[in-house]
C-alpha positions, 0 to 999 in steps of 0.5 A: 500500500503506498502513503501520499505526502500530499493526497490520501484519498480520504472524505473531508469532514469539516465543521459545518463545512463537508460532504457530497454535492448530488443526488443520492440514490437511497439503497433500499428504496424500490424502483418502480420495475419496467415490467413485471413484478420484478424490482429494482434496487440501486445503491448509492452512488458517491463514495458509499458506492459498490466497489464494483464499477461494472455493477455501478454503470450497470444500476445506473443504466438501469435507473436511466432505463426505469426513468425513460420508461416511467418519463412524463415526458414519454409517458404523456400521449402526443395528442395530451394538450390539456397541460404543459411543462416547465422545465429548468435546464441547469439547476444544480443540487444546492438550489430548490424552486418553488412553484406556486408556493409548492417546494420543488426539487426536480427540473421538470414538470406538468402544470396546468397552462396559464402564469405561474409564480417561480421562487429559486432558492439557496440554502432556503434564501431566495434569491430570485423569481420569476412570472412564467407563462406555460402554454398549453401543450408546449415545453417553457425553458428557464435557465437559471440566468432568467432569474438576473440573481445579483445578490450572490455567484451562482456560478457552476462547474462544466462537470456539475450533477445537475438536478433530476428531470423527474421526481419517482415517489420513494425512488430516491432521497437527496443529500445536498450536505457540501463541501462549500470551499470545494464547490466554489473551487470547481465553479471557478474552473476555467474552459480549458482546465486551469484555474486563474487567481486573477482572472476566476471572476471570468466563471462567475454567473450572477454577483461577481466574487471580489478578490481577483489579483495576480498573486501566483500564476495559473500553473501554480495555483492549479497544481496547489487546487489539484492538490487539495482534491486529490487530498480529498480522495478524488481523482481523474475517474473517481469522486464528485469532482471527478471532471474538475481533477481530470481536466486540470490534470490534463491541463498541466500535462498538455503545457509539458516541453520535450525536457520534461518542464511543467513551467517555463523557465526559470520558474523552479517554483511553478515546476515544483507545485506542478510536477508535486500535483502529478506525482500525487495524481500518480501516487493515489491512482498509479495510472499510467496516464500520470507516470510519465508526466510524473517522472519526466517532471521529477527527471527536471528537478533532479538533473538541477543543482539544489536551488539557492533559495530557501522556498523553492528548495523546500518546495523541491524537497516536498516533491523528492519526499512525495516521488519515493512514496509515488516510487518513482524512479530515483537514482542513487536516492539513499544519498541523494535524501540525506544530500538535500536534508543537508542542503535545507539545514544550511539555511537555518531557521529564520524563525519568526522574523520570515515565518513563511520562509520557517514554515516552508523549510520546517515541513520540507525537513520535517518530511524528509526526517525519517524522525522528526518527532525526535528532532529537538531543532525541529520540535523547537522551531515549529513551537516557537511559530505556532505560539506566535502565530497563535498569538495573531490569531487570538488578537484579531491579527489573523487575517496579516497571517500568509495562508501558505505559511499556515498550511506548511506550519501545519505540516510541520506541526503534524509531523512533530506531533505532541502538544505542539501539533494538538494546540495548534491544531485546534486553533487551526480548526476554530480560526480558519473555519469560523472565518470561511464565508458563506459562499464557501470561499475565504476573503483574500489573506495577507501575501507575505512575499508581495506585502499585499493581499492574495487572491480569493482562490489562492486563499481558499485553496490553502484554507482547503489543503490546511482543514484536510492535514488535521483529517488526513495527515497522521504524525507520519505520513501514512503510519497506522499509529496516528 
């Protein structure tokens, strides 16, 4: 069984914060049968689902064979005008109608001709309605749009679970409990499968989300959002943001040179996050779609002299760390490892004059220790940090703090364990998400490297890959003992 530094396929369980957007099937309620007495039983399908992926496509083809057969759309005879239909055609699982006072949680429905009053909803807040007219043995269309929702983003992903077209009365349940940092996230996917912290707004449908600004650019920003889902367990075939994960994953393949660079020179950093991504892309899944991107990447890093800067010899240190686990291939590893331990000690530890240089290089070294709960200089550094950190957060100052320098404090923390981990990880846990937005997302965050703010997926995405270390993250990476 292989550990993941930066993704263990895990569900995220968030104060008031977590879950599964979409429709869930109930297991044990009956489908009405095509025929016969025979019926049908289709079991949930999300991460609950049958381990089967044969049996799961075949109950789905199923339900889809039930719900054509059983369709009012097919159902109704062609010469039937006496009704019309309303249909919704991109209503999503966080949004519920209602149609003349009467909730509604399907896309489609017959109603008798003439106006008709139509609420749309967010998490029971209305946030739009229209007057709809049905005729009298036609189809009206609405799409949410119609609404002109100003009050908040209603933005949605290309891969998102829409709404049923048909409620069957015991067929099924909903569960809309989500993951609202991760939602938002995917909604602000670009066409072409990257995410962009300046220019994200471009996906935003409705009120347009505040906090657009070039703080990294888009090869670094998705590499750190794949990053945080494939630490939720999902993958390019695998979970609800299945679609999200696979086309920025292939994104960040498709822009890879001859030599193997996933970044344009000199851009060791962007490199890093993004050959990072594709090794835990390879790690969780070992599909070989990933292994040679994964491999010709880390090939990059390795033919380089240890780099000069603190942070970027850090964040390459996370990648070896990751590479032996993902067991890709490298040479002459049992002193190329200690090799680089060494490096990163040159630096020293600023301490809490530069805290995200400290942050940076207390979870490389911490990572590359095959003992960091015995290491006393390591012990002492990520305590002094996260005492003073703490101390911002307590006084209202915690917005000044860099989300990357608490994401990599965090790590640290982790794996030096003891008290140190179990302060501040309920800090953590109370400060970061008592201060997340209703929307999901978290408002921009101070960057330390500019002296200016980071950008609002930047934030959220850190915010995210920080809450799942105090879920997944055991004291060492992937040991039982956690």
């Amino acid at each position: 069984m292989r550990h993941h530094l930066f993704a263990v396929p895990a569900i995220i369980v968030l104060s008031g914060a977590v879950g599964v957007v979409g429709l869930t099937l109930d297991r044990d309620a009956p489908v009405p049968a095509v025929s016969g007495d025979v019926a049908a039983r289709v079991p949930m399908i999300g991460r609950e689902a049958a381990t089967s992926r044969t049996r799961r496509r075949r109950h789905v083809a199923r339900l889809s064979e039930v719900a054509t057969a059983a369709s009012p759309a097919t159902a109704q005879p062609a010469d039937d005008v006496t009704t019309g239909q309303l249909y919704f055609t991109d209503l999503s699982a966080d949004l519920y109608l209602t149609i003349d006072g009467e909730p509604k949680g399907n896309r489609r429905h017959t109603l008798e001709p003439g106006p008709h009053s139509v609420l749309l909803l967010h998490r029971d807040r209305e946030i739009g309605r229209l007057q709809v007219d049905v005729p009298r043995g036609g189809i009206t269309r609405v799409a949410t749009a119609d609404f002109r929702v100003n009050s908040e983003c209603v933005a949605r992903s290309a891969h998102e679970r829409l709404l049923p077209e048909h409620v069957f009365r015991g067929c099924y349940k909903m569960s809309i409990s989500t993951d609202f940092a991760m939602v938002w996230v995917a909604r602000h996917q670009a066409a072409n499968g990257f995410w962009s912290a300046s220019g994200f707004q471009d996906a935003c449908r409705g009120r347009r989300c505040e906090g657009a600004r070039p703080d990294v650019g888009d090869v670094e920003v998705t590499a750190l959002t794949l990053l945080s889902y494939l630490g939720a367990g999902e993958t390019h075939n695998v979970g609800v943001f299945k679609g999200a994960t696979k086309s920025g994953l292939r994104a960040l393949k498709t822009i890879q040179d001859n030599d193997g660079r996933l970044a344009k020179k000199p851009d060791r950093r962007g490199h890093a996050l993004a050959a990072l991504a594709m090794t835990e892309a390879f790690g969780v899944t070992g599909s070989r779609l990933w292994w040679a991107p994964a491999q010709r990447a880390l090939d990059v890093v390795l033919a380089a002299d240890p780099a000069g800067d603190a942070e970027i010899a850090a964040l390459e240190a996370c990648l070896l760390a990751s590479a032996v686990n993902a067991e890709l291939q490298i040479p002459d590893s049992a002193n190329l490892l200690p090799s680089r331990l060494r490096h990163l000690e040159g630096f020293g530890l600023p301490g809490t004059s530069v805290p995200r240089v400290t942050a940076l290089l207390l979870a490389a070294r911490a990572l590359l220790d095959e003992e960091p709960t015995q290491n006393a200089t390591l012990a002492s550094g990520t305590r002094a940090l996260t005492s003073h950190l703490s101390r911002l957060y307590e006084v209202g100052l915690g917005d000044t703090i860099d989300p990357l320098t608490t994401y990599f404090l965090t790590i640290a923390a982790c794996q030096v364990g003891g008290p140190t981990w179990k302060e501040w990880n309920a800090t953590v846990k109370r400060l970061v998400v008592d201060s997340q937005e209703a929307g999901g997302s978290w408002a921009p965050a101070s960057d330390s490297a500019s002296g200016g703010l980071r950008s609002r997926l930047t934030t959220t995405v850190f915010n995210i890959l920080t809450l799942e270390v105090n879920y997944r993250y055991r004291r060492v990476f992937g040991a039982s003992d956690g």
